[in-house]
KEDREN-161850 format. One line per 5 residues: number of its first residue (from 1); their letters; for each residue x, y, z of C-alpha. Coordinates in nm, 2 decimals, m for minus. Each point is the difference from the previous one (the first is absolute). Example, Ala and Ser with C-alpha at 12.3 -4.5 7.8 and 13.67 -1.06 7.14 Angstrom:
1> as> 1.23 m0.45 0.78 | 0.14 0.34 m0.07
This chain:
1> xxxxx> m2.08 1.71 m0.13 | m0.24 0.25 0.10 | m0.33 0.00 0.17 | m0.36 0.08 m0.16 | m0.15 0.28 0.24
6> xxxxx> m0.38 m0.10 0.03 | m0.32 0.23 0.06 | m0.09 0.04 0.35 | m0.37 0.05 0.13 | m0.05 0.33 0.03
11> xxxxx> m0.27 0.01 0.27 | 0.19 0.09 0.34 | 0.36 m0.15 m0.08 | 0.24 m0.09 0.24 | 0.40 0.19 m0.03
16> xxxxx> 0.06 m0.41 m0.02 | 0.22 m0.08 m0.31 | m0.07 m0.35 m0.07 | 0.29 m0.18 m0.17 | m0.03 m0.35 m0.12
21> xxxxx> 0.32 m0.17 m0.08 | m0.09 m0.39 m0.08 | 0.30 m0.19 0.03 | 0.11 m0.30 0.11 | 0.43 0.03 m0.08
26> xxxxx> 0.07 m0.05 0.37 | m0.19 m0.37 0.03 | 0.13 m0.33 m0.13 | m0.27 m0.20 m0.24 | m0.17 m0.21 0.29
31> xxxxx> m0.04 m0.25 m0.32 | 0.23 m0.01 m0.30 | m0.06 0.19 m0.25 | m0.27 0.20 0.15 | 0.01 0.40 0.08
36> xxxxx> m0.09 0.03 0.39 | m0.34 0.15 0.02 | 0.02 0.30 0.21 | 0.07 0.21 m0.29 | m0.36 m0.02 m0.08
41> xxxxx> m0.08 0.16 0.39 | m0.07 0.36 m0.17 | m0.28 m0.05 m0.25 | m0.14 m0.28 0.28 | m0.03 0.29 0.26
46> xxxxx> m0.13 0.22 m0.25 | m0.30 m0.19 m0.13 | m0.05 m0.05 0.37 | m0.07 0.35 0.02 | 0.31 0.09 0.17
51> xxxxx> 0.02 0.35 m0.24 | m0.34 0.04 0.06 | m0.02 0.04 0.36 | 0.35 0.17 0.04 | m0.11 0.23 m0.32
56> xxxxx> 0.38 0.13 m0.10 | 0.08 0.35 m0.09 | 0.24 m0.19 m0.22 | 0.01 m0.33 m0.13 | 0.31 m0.13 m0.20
61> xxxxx> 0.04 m0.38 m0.12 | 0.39 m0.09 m0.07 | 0.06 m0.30 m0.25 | 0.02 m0.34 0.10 | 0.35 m0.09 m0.09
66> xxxxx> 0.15 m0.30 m0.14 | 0.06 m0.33 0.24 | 0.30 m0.17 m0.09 | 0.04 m0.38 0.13 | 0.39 0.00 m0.11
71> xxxxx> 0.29 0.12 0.18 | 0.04 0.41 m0.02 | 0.40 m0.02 m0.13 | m0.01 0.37 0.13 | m0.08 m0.12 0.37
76> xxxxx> m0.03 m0.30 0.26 | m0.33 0.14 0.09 | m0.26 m0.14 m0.25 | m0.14 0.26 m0.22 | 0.26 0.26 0.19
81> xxxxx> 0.07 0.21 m0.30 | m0.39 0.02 m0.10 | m0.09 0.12 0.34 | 0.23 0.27 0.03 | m0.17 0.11 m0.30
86> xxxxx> m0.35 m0.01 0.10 | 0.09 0.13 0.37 | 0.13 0.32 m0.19 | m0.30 0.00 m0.12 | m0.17 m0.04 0.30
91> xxxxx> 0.19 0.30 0.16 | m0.07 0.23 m0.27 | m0.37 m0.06 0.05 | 0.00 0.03 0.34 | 0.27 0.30 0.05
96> xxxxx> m0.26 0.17 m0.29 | m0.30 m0.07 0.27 | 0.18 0.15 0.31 | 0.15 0.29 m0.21 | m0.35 0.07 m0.10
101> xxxxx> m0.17 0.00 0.36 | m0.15 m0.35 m0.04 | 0.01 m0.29 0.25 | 0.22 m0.32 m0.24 | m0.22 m0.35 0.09
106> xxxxx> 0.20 m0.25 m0.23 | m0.19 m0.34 m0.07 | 0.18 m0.23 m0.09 | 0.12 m0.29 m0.11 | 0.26 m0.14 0.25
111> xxxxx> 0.24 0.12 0.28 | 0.27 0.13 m0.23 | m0.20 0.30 m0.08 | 0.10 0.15 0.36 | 0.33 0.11 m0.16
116> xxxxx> m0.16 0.17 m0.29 | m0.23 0.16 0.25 | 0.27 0.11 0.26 | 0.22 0.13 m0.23 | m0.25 0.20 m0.21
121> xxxxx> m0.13 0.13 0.43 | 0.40 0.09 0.02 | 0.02 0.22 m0.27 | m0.16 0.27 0.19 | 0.20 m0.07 0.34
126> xxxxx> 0.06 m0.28 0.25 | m0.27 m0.28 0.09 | m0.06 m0.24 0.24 | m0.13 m0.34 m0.01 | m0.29 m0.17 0.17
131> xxxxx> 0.02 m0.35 m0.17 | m0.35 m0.23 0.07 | 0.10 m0.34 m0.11 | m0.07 m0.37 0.08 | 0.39 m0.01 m0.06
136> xxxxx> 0.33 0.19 0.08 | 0.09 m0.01 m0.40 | 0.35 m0.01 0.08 | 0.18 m0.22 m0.18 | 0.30 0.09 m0.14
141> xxxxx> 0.35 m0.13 m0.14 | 0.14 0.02 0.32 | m0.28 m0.27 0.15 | m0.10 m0.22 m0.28 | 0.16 m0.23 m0.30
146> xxxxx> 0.07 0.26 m0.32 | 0.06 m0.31 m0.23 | m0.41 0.04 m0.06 | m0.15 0.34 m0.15 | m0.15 0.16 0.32
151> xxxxx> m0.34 0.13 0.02 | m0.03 0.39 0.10 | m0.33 m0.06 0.14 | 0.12 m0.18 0.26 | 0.29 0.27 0.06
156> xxxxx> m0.14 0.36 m0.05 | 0.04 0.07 0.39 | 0.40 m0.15 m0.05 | 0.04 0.20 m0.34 | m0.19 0.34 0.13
161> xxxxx> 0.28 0.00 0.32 | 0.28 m0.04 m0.26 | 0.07 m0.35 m0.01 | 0.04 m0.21 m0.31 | 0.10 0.08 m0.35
166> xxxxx> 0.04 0.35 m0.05 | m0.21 m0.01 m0.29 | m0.34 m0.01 0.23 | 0.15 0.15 0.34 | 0.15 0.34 m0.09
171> xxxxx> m0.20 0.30 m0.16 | 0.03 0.37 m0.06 | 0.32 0.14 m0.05 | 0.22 m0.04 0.19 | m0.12 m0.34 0.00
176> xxxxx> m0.10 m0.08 0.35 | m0.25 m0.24 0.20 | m0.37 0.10 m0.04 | m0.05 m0.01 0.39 | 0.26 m0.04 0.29
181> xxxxx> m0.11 m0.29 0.27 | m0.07 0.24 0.28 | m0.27 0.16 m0.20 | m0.17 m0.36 m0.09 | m0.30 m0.17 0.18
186> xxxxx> m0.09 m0.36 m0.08 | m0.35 m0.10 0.06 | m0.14 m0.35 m0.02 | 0.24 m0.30 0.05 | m0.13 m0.26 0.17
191> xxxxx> 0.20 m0.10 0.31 | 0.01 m0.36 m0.13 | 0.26 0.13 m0.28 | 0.13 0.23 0.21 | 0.15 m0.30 0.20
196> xxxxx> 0.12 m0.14 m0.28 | 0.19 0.25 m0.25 | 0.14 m0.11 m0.24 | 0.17 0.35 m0.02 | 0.08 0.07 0.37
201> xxxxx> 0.20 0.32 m0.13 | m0.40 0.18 m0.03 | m0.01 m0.13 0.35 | 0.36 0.23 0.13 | m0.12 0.31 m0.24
206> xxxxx> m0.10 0.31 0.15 | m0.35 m0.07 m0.17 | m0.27 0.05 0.26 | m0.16 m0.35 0.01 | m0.44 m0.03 0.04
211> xxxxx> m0.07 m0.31 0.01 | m0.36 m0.12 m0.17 | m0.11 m0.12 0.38 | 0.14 0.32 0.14 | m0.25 0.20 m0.26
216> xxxxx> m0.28 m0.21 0.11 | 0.05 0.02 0.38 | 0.00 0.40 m0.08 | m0.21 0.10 m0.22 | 0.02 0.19 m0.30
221> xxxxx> 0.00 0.37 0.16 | 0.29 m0.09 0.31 | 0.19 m0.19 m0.30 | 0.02 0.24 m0.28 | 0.07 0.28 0.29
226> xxxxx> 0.32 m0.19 0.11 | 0.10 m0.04 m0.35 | m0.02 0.40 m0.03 | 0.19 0.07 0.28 | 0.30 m0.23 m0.12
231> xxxxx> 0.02 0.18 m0.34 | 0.07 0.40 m0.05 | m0.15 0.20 m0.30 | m0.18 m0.15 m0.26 | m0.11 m0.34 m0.04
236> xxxxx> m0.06 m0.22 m0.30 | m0.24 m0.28 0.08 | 0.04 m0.36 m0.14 | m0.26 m0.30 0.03 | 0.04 m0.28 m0.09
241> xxxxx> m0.35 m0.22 0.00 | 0.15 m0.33 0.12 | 0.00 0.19 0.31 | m0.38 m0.05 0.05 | m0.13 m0.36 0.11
246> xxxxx> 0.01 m0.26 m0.19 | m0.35 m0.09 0.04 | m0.13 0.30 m0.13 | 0.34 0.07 m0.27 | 0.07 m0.29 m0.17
251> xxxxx> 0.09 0.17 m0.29 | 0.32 0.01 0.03 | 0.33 m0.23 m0.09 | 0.08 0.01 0.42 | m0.30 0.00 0.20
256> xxxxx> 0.11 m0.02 0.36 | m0.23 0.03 0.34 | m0.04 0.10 0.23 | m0.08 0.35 m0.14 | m0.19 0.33 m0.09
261> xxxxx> m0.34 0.07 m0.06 | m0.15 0.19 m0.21 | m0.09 0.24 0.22 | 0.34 0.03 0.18 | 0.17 0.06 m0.30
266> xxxxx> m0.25 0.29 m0.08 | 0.05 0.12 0.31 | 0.35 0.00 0.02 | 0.03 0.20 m0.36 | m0.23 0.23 0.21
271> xxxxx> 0.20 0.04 0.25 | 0.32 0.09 m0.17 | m0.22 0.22 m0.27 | m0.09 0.26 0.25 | 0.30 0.02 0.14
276> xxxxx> 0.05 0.21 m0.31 | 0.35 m0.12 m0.04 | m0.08 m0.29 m0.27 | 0.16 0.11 m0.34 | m0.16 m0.28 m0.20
281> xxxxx> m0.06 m0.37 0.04 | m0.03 m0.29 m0.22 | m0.16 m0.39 0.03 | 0.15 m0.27 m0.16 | m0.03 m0.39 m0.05
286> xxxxx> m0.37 m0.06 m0.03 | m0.05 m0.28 m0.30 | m0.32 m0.02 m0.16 | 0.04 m0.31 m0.15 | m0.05 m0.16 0.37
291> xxxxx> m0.33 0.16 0.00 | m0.16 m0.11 m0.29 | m0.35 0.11 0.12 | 0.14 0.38 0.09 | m0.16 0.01 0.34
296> xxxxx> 0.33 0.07 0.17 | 0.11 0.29 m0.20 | m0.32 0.11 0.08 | 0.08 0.04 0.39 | 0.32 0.08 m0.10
301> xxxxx> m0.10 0.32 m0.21 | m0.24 0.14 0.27 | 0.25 m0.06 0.29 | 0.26 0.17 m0.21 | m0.25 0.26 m0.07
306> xxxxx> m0.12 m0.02 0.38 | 0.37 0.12 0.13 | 0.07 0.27 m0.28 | m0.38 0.25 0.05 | 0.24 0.08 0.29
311> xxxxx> 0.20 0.18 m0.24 | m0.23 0.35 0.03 | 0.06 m0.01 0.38 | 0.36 m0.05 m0.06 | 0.06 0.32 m0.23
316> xxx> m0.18 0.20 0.24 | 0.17 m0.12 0.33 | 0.32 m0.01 m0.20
């Protein structure tokens, strides 16, 4: 695989390298038969205008790989063997980006892309974690039945700390866990699931817990400071959308509330962008094909857009 590098607008361009990596290996078909639809997240958000208003120094599109409804012989995590690949080529992309000066924002496709993104932040030295999810993402074979193919989306926080099949939790050579738990913040559960894990091992890890109501009765600019100070070094930034409210982001295969707004979610990026100690970032889970009229990726694109024209005052404070 390899990814097409597009033309970027040349009138005023940010040092953003926009990736797009549409893929959906790391959700099980919500219907049989049927690809899950947040592969189609990149091109949604770019006819949005999401390129427009960020306007990319670089803009690179990877290939939408192949979905395979079948058990992956090579793995018990469904497609395990074909997202390895593609988050190798994830990291290449975005170690390319930071060896070149540029700020990595990876759209994807689904939560599994974190690992691609992490290890490609690695390459260039150690990186912490601040994970914004509706969802701790941390199932693993030590909490949940292996008989059934297990979906990576629903484990990249598990897999990125080193738990699960080796084939998705240790990169680099030697191979080693992409972050260690003292340097990961979660942001976003909902204190409803919280009370009822169905992994209470996330709840005994050294991963600093913010929980969606915690966010909310702070405010963007006291959370994302708090999520600093319990990381050192650089930070690689992951959102998950189902993090925002379900009445304003359906789109998505786990809406939960209560939630983000718009606004607080541009705000928090903010917030942890002129800190100057964000490496990269990357959104995942959006489907388009729950928002058939495309009004949602159109608040989606400028909020994402919204939280990253920070990026200027970042390099500069940075």
């Amino acid at each position: 695989m390899s990814g097409s590098i597009l033309p970027a607008r040349s009138s005023a361009p940010s040092d953003i390298a926009l990736i797009e990596a549409p893929t959906s290996l790391g959700l099980r078909p919500l219907t049989p038969g049927h690809e899950p639809g947040c592969w189609r997240a990149p091109a949604a958000l770019m006819r949005a205008g999401l390129g427009k208003e960020l306007q990319p120094q670089r803009h690179v599109a990877l290939p939408h790989p192949t979905y395979r409804f079948d058990r992956d012989p090579g793995s018990t995590i469904r497609n395990g063997t074909s997202l390895r690949a593609y988050c190798g080529e994830i990291s290449g992309t975005v170690a390319a980006a930071l060896s070149d000066g540029l700020f990595p924002l990876v759209i994807g496709g689904d939560c599994s892309i974190l690992l691609g993104c992490l290890a490609g932040a690695k390459r260039s030295g150690p990186c912490a974690l601040i994970h914004v999810d509706g969802h701790a993402d941390f199932y693993h074979p030590g909490n949940y039945d292996v008989a059934r193919p297990g979906s990576a989306a629903g484990m990249d926080l598990a897999l990125a700390t080193g738990r699960g099949e080796a084939l998705l939790s240790r990169w680099g050579e030697p191979a080693m866990p992409l972050v260690d738990d003292l340097q990961v913040v979660q942001i976003g559960e909902r204190e409803s699931e919280v009370a009822d894990y169905s992994f209470p091992d996330f709840r005994t890890s050294s991963i600093h817990k913010m929980t969606i109501e915690s966010f909310l009765r702070d405010g963007p600019a006291r959370a994302g400071a708090q999520a600093l100070a319990r990381s050192t070094g650089r930070v690689w930034l992951h959102v998950d959308v189902d993090v925002l409210d379900q009445s304003i982001m359906p789109a998505v295969d786990s809406p939960g509330t209560p939630g983000m707004t718009f606004d607080q979610l541009s705000g928090l990026i903010r917030t942890l962008l002129v800190s100057g100690r964000l490496a990269g970032a990357n959104i995942a889970i959006f489907d388009p094909e729950l928002d058939p009229t495309g009004a949602i990726a159109g608040r989606l694109a400028h909020c994402i857009a919204a939280g990253f024209h920070a990026l200027r005052t970042a390099r500069i404070s940075g």
